[in-house]
C-alpha positions in Angstrom: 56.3 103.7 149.8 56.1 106.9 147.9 58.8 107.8 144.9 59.3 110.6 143.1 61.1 111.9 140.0 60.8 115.7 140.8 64.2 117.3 140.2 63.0 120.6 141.6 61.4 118.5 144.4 64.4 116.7 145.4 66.7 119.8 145.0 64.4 122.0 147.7 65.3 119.4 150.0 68.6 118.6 149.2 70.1 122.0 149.6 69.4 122.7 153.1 72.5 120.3 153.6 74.7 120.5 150.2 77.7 118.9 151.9 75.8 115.9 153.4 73.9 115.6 150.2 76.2 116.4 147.9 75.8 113.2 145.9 72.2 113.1 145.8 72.3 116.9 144.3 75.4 115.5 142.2 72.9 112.7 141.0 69.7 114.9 139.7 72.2 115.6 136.9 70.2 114.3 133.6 74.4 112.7 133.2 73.5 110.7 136.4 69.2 110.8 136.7 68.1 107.8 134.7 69.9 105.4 137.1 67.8 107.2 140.3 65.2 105.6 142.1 64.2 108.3 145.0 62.3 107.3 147.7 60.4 109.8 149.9 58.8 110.6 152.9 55.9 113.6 153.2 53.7 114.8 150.8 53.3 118.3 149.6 57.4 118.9 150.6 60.0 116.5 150.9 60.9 115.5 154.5 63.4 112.9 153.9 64.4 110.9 150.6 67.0 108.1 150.2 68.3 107.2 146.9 69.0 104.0 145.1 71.2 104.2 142.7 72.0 101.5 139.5 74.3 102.8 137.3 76.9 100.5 138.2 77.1 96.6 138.3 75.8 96.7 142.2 73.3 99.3 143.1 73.8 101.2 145.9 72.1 103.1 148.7 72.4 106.7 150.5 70.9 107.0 153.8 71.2 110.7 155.0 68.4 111.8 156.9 68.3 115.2 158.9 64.9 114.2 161.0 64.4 112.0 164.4 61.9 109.7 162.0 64.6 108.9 159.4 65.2 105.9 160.9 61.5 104.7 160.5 61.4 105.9 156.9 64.2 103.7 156.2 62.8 100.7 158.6 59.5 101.2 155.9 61.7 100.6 153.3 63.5 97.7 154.0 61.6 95.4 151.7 61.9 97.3 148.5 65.4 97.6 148.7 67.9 95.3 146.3 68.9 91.9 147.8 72.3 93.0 147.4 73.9 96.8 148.0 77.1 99.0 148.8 75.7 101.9 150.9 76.8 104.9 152.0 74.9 106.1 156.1 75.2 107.5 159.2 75.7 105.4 162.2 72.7 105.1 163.8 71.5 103.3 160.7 73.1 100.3 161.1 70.7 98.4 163.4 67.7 98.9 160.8 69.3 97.7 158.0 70.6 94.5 160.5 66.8 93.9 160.7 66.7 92.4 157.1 70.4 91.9 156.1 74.1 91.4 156.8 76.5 93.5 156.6 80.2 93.5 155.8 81.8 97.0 157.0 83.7 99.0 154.5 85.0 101.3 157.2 84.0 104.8 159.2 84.7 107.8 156.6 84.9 111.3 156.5 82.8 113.7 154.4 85.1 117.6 153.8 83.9 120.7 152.4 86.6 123.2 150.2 86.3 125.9 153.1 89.4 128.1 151.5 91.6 128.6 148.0 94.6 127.1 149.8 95.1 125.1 146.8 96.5 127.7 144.8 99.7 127.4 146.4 100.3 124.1 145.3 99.5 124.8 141.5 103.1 124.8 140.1 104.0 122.1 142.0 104.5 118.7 140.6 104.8 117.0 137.2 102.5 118.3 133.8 99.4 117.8 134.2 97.1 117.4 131.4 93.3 116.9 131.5 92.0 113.4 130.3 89.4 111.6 128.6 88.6 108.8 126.9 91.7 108.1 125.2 93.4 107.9 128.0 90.8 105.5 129.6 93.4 102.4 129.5 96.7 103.8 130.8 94.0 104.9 133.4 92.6 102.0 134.3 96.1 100.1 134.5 97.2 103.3 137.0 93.7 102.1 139.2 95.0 98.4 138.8 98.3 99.1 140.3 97.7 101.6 142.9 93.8 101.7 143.6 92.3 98.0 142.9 88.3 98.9 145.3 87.9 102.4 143.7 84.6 102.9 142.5 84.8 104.2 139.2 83.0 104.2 135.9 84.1 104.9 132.3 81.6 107.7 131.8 83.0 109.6 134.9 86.0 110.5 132.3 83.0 112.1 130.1 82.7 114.9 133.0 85.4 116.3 131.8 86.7 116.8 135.6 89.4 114.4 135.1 93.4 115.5 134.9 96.6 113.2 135.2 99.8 113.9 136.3 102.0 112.5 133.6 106.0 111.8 134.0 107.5 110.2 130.8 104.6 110.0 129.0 102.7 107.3 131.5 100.3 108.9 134.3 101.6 108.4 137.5 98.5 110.3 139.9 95.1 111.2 138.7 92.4 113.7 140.2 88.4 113.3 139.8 85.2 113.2 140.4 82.8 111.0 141.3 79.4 113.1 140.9 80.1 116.5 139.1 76.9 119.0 137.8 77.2 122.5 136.3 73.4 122.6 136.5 73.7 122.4 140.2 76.7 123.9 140.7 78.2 120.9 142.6 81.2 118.6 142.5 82.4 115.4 144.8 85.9 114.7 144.1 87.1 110.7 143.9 89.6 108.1 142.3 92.6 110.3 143.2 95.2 108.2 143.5 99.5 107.9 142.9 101.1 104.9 141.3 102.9 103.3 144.1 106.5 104.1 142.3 105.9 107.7 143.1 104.1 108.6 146.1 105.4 110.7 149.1 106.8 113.7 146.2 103.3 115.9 146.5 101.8 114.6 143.0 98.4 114.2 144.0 98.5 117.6 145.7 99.6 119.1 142.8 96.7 117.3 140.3 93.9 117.8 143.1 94.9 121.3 143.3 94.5 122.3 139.0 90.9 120.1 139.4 90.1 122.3 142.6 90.7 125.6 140.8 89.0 124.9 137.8 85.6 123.9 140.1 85.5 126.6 142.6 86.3 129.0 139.4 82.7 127.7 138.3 81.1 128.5 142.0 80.8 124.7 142.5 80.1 123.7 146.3 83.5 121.3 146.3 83.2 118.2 149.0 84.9 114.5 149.0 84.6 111.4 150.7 87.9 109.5 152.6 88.7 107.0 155.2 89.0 108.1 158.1 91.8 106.7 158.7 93.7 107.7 155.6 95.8 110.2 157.3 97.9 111.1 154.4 95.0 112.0 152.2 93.1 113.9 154.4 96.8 115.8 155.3 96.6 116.3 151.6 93.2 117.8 151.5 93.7 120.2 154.3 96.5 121.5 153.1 94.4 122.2 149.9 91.5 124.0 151.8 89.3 121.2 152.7 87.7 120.8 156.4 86.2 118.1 157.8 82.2 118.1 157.4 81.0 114.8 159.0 81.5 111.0 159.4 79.6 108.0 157.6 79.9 104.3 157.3 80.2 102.4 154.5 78.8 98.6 154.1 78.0 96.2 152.0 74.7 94.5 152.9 73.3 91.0 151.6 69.6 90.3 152.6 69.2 87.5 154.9 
């Protein structure tokens, strides 16, 4: 199996589809680079890759391919993959990774693409909203505790920068952010946007997504997210700030056998 380290490399390829790969090109970020492993098939230009990534406690896997011999590139790779990984694929995957490991489904999602500036008409809406960082990093993970207990987040995500809080009282009651940002590539995939549970169904997340939004497609960023499928309120939500639906993908995570 061949591996490379080529930012440029990685980033000829990765563009064609900025929405699919919007994490990879989130990941060649020197914030994000050092816990890449890229796998890749061709030689003199990238045909397909598929990234490992290990910057958190469980590694995990994006299978996105845009060829009919994806499916053999990943079937190649099988045995260099960890023993244990979330991952992020389209469908059709599923039966090659079922030829090494189990799988435990995490559910069909959606990818969306900011198509419009819809969300500046929910800018003055809701309660002040400040932008957070580390300070904030407790009240912010007690907020995750209550009201979003499997999202995937890491302290340094709040050293982006790309993190606000709706606050009411004093205590953060919704938060919008990212979960791969890069100025360098111009690219940012929101995540952890949640409400505490005491105040959902009054527009608050609307309101915090919307100041993040603005403040990203004011740099030119390519804005995209990741949701359930069948999260209907949230993807309500994002339509109403601009976003359209992109793709689907499933989500798993896969033991070897």
């Amino acid at each position: 199996m061949n591996y490379t380290a080529d930012k440029e490399e990685l980033y000829r390829h990765f563009r064609k589809d900025p929405i699919l790969f919007g994490y990879h090109i989130g990941d060649l970020d020197d914030f994000y680079f050092g816990n890449c492993k890229w796998a890749k098939l061709g030689e003199n230009e990238i045909e397909e890759a598929i990234l490992i990534y290990t910057g958190l406690e469980t590694p995990t896997v994006l299978a996105f391919g845009i060829n009919e011999n994806f499916n053999s590139f990943l079937e190649d790779l099988l045995p260099e993959l960890p023993n244990r990984f979330y991952s992020h694929y389209q469908k059709d995957c599923l039966d090659v990774f079922r030829q090494a490991y189990n799988d435990k489904s995490l559910g069909t999602h959606l990818k969306m693409k900011l198509v419009s500036d819809d969300f500046n008409d929910h800018l003055d809406d809701g309660p002040e909203i400040k932008r957070l960082d580390m300070t904030h990093k407790k009240s912010l993970l007690e907020l995750y505790r209550r009201s979003y207990p499997a999202n995937y987040f890491d302290d340094r995500m709040l050293e982006t920068g790309k993190y606000f809080g709706g606050f009411i009282n004093g205590e953060i009651v919704c938060v919008s952010g990212v979960h791969v940002h890069s100025d360098e590539y111009k690219i940012s995939v929101l995540g952890n946007i949640t409400t505490h549970p005491d105040y959902r169904g009054k527009g608050l997340a609307t309101a915090v997504t919307a100041r993040l939004v603005k403040e990203l497609h004011a740099n030119g960023n390519t804005v995209a997210l990741n949701v359930k499928k069948d999260n209907f309120a949230a993807i309500k939500c994002y339509e109403k700030l601009g976003f359209k639906i992109y793709c689907e993908y499933e989500e798993s995570y896969f033991t070897r056998k």
